[in-house]
C-alpha positions as CSV (number, residue, x, y, z in Angstrom):
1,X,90.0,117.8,33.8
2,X,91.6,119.5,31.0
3,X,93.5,117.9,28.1
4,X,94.8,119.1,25.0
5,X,92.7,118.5,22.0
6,X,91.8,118.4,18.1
7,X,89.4,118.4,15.6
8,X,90.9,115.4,13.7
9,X,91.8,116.7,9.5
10,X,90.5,119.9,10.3
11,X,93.6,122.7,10.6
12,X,94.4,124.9,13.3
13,X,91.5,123.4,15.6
14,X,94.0,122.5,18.7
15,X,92.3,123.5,22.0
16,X,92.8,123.5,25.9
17,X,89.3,121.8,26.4
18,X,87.3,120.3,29.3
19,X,86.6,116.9,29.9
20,X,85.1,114.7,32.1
21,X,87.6,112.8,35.1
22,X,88.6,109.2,33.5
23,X,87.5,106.5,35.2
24,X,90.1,103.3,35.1
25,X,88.8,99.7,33.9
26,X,89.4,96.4,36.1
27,X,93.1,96.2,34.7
28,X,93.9,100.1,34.2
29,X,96.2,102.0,36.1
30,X,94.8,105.9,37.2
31,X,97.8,108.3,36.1
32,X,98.0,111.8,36.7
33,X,99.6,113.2,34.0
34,X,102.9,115.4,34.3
35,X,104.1,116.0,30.8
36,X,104.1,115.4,27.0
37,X,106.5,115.9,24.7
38,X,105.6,117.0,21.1
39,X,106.9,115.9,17.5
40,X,106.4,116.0,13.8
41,X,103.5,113.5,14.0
42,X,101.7,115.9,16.7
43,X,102.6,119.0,14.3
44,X,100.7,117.2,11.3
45,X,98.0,116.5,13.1
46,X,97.3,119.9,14.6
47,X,97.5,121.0,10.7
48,X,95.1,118.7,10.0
49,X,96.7,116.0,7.8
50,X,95.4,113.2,10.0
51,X,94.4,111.6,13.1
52,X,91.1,109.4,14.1
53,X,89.3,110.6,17.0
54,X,88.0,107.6,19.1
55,X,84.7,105.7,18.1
56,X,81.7,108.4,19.3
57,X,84.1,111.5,20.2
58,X,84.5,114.8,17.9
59,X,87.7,115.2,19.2
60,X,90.9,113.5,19.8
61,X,93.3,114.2,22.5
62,X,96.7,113.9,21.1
63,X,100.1,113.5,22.9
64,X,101.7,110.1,22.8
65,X,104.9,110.8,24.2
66,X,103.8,110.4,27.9
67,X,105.0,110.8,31.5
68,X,102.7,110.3,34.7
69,X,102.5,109.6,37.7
70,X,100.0,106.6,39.1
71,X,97.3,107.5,41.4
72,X,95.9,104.5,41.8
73,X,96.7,100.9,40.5
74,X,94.8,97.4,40.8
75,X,96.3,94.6,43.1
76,X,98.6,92.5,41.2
77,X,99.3,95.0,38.3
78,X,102.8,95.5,39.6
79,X,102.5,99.0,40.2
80,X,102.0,101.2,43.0
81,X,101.0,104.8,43.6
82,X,103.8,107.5,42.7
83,X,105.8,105.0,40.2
84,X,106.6,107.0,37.6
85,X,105.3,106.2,33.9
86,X,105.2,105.9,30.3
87,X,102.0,105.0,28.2
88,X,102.5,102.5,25.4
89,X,101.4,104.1,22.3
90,X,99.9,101.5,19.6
91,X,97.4,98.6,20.4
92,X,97.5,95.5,18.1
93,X,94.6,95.3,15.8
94,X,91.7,93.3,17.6
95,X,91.3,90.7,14.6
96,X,94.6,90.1,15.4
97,X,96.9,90.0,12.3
98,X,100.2,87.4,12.5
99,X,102.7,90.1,13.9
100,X,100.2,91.5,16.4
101,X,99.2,88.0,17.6
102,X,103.0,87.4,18.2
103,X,103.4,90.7,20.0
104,X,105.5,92.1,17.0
105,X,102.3,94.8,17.2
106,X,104.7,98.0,15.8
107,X,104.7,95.2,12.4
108,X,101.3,95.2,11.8
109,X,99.9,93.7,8.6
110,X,96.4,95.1,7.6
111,X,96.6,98.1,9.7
112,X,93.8,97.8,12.1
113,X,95.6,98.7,15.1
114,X,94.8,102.1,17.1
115,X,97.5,104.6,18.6
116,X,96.8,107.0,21.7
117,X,96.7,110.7,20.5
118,X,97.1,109.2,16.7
119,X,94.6,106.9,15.4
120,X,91.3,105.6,17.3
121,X,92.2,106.1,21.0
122,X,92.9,109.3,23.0
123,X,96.1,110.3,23.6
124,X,98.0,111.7,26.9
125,X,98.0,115.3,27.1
126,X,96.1,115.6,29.7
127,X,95.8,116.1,33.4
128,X,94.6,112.5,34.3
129,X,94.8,109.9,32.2
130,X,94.2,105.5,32.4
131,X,96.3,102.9,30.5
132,X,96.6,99.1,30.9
133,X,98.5,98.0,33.1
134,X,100.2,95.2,30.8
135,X,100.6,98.4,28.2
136,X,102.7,101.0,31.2
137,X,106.1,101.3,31.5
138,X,107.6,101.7,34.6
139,X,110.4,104.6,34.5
140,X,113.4,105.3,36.9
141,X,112.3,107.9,39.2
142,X,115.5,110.0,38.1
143,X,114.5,110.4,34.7
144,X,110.9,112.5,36.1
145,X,112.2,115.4,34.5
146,X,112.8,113.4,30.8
147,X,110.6,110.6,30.7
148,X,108.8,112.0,28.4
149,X,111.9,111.3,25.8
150,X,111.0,107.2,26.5
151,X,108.5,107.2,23.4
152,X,111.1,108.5,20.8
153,X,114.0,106.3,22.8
154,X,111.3,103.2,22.0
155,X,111.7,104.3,18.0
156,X,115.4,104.4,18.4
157,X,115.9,101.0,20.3
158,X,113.4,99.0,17.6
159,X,116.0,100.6,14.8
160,X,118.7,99.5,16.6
161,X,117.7,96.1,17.0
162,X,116.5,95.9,13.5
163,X,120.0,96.8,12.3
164,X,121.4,93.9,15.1
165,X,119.0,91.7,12.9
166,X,120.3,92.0,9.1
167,X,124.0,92.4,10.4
168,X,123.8,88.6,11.8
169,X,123.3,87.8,8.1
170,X,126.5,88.1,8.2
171,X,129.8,88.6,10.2
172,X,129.1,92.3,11.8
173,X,131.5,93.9,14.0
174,X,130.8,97.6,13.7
175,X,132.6,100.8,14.5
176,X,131.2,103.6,13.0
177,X,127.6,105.0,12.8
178,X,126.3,108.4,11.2
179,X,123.2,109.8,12.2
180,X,121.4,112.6,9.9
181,X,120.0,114.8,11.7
182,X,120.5,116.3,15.1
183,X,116.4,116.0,16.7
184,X,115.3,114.0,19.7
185,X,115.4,110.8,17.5
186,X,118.8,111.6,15.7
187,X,119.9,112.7,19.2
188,X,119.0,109.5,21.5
189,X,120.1,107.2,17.9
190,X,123.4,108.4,18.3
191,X,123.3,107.9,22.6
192,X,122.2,104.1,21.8
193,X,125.4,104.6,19.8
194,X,127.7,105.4,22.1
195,X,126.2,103.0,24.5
196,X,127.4,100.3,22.3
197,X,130.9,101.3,21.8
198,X,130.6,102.8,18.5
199,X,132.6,106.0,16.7
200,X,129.1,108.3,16.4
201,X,129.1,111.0,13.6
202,X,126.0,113.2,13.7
203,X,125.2,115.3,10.9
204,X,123.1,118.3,10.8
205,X,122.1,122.2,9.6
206,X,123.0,124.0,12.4
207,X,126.8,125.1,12.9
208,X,125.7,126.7,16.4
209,X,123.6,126.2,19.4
210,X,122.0,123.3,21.4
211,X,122.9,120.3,18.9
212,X,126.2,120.8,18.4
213,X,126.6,121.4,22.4
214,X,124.5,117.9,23.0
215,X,126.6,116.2,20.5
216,X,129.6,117.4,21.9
217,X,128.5,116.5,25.2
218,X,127.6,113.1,24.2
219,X,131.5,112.4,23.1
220,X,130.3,112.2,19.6
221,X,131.3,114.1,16.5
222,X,129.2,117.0,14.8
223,X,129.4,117.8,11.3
224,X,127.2,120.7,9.2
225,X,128.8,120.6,5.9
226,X,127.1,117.1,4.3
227,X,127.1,113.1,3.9
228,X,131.0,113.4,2.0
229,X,132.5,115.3,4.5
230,X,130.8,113.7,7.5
231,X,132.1,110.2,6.3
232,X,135.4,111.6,4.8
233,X,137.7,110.0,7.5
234,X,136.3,106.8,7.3
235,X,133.2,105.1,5.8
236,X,130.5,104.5,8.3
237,X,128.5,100.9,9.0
238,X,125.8,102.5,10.4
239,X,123.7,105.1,8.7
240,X,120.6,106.3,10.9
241,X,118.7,108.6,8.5
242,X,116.3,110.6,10.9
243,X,115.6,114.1,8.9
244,X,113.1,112.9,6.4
245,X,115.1,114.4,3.4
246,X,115.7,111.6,0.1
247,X,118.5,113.5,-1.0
248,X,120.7,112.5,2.0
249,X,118.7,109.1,1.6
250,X,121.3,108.9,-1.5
251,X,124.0,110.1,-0.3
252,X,124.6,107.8,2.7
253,X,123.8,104.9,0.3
254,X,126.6,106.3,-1.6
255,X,129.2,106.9,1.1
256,X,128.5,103.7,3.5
257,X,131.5,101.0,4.0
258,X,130.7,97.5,2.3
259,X,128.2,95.6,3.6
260,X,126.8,99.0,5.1
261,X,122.9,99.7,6.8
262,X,120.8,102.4,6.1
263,X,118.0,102.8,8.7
264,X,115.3,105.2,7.3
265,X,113.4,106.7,10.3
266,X,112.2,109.8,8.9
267,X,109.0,110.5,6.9
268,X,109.5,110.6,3.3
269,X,107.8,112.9,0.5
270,X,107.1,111.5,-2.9
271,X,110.4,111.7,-5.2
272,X,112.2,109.6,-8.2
273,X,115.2,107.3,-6.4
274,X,118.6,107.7,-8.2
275,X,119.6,104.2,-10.2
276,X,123.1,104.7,-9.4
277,X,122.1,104.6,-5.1
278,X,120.7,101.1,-6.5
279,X,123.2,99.7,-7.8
280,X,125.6,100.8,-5.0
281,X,123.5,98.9,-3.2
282,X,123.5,95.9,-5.1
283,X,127.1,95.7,-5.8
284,X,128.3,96.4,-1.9
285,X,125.8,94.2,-0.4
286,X,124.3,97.1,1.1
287,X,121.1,97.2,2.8
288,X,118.3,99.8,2.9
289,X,115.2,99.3,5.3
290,X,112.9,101.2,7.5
291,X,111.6,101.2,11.0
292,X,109.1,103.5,12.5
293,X,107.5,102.6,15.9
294,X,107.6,99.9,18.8
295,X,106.8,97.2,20.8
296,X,106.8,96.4,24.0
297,X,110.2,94.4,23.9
298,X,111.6,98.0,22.6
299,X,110.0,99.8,25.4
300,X,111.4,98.4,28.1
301,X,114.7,98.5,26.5
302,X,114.3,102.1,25.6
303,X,113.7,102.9,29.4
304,X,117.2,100.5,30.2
305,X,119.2,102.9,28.0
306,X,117.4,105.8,29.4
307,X,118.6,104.8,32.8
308,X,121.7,104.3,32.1
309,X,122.3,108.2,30.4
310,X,123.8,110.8,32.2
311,X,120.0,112.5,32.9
312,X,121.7,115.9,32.4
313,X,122.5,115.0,29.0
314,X,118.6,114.2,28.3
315,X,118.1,117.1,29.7
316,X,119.7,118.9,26.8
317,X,117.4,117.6,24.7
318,X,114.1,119.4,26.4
319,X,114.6,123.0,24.9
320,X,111.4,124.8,25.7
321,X,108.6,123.3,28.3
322,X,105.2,125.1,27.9
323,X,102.3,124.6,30.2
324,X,99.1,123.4,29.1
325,X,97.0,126.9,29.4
326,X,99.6,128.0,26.6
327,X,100.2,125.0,24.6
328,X,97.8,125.6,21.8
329,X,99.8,129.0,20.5
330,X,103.1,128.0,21.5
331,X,103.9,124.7,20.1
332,X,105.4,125.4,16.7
333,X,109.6,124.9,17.1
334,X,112.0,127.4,17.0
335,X,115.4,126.9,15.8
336,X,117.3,126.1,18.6
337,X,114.1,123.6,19.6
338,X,114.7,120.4,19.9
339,X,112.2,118.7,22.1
340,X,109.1,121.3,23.2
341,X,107.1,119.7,26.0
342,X,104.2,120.6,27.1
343,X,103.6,120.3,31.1
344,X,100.3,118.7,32.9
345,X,100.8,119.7,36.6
């Protein structure tokens, strides 16, 4: 078979290369692989920042945002051949920490754990792939041409229920919720958003194209002209920070009603926090967290609230499919991208 792979920390080494056919374990489901979507993490791996290949490989086959098909499936697994899936991503560590050994893996405590296409295990794009059966996520057959989106959906739903958690602290009864940045996860935060009732704001660059469309689309609000503006008629509960900029970090601190939650899902450079964003914090009762992957409880609500979108709309999202042969020279985003997948088949 052929798979898509790297030279872990060592730039520009992404290659179609061959491999030999996996063969599935006692409890493994045999999964022929139809797509893979790619993100920031896959970007920064390709340049060579990280990523672990497996124990005795050279290279690592990324993609963890999966979608196959199973070929073959043990008795009693619960699957069947032609289900339509989704590869879990992370594995708890095998010592096991407290989270992991309470299934709270994406909370890990000494960082042991592995990730498929990330860190210690191979990841899914390629043509045939295996994955526990317990660790497979069963998709609605509709959603074959998304499903892909389920491992960014799985981000999104663990952020949402996070910011269910520290609301019960107190009496919480949102209605608004601002989401920076218009990408896949900025995209399906703001869905989860509508889903639940809520006024969604979403706030990006662009003042044209394929976000402002999918936002429109989605009944929400699009803004391109800052944090002030965005929140100018009214003061939102919810901020879902997805762009991995500290400057609007700040700002949404700043412009938040009382008692408001900032989610942090992007990835954060190095930089000197403002005092003043503290003590806005302090004196409103704000709160300021972050959440970045998932477990299997988000998983399977991730493919709920997948199923329950307009699968046009998710197809908005998919702006540029590329076929494997092609992947390793096309994969850099344009700027109307906002998910490039890369197809199996």
């Amino acid at each position: 078979m052929y798979a898509l792979t790297v030279l872990p920390n060592t730039a520009d080494s992404v290659q179609v290369t061959e491999l030999p056919d996996p063969i599935p374990g006692a409890g493994d489901l045999l999964v022929d692989g139809l797509a893979v979507g790619i993100c920031g993490t896959d970007a920064e791996i390709i340049a060579g920042t990280f990523g672990t290949a497996p124990p005795g490989h050279d290279r690592l086959v990324i993609g963890h945002e999966s979608l196959g098909r199973v070929r073959q499936a043990p008795d009693g697994s619960g699957f069947a051949p032609g289900d339509l899936v989704a590869g879990v991503v992370r594995r708890p560590d095998p010592v096991p920490c407290g989270a992991c050994a309470h299934g709270e893996f994406d909370m890990c405590r000494n960082g042991r754990y592995t990730e498929h296409g990330i860190k210690g295990l191979h990841g899914f794009a390629s043509e045939a792939w295996c994955v526990e059966a317990d660790y497979a996520i069963r998709l609605d057959p509709r959603l074959e041409p998304v499903g892909m989106l389920l491992e960014p959906a799985s981000v999104v739903a663990k952020a949402w229920e996070q910011i269910d958690r520290i609301g019960a602290r107190s009496w919480f009864e949102p209605s608004s919720v601002l989401v920076t940045g218009a990408g896949p996860i900025g995209l399906l935060a703001a869905l989860l958003g509508v889903q639940r009732g809520l006024d969604v704001h979403v706030l990006d660059l662009m003042d044209h194209g394929p976000k402002p469309d999918a936002v429109a689309a989605l009944g929400a609000t699009y803004h391109h002209d800052g944090v002030a503006a965005a929140a100018a008629g009214a003061p939102p509960d919810i901020v879902i920070e997805a762009t991995g900029a500290p400057a609007l970090v700040y700002e949404a601190i700043d412009h938040t009603a009382k008692c408001g939650i900032v989610c942090l899902t992007g990835v954060y450079g190095p930089s000197r926090p403002a005092a003043a964003a503290y003590r806005e914090m302090v004196m409103e009762n704000d709160v300021l967290f972050g959440s970045v992957n998932a477990n299997l409880r988000h998983w399977s609500a991730a493919a709920d609230a997948l199923a329950a979108a307009d699968p046009d709309w998710l197809g908005r999202l998919v702006t540029r499919r590329v076929p494997l042969a092609e992947a390793p020279g096309a994969l850099d985003p344009g700027d109307d991208d906002i998910k490039v997948v890369v197809t199996l088949e």
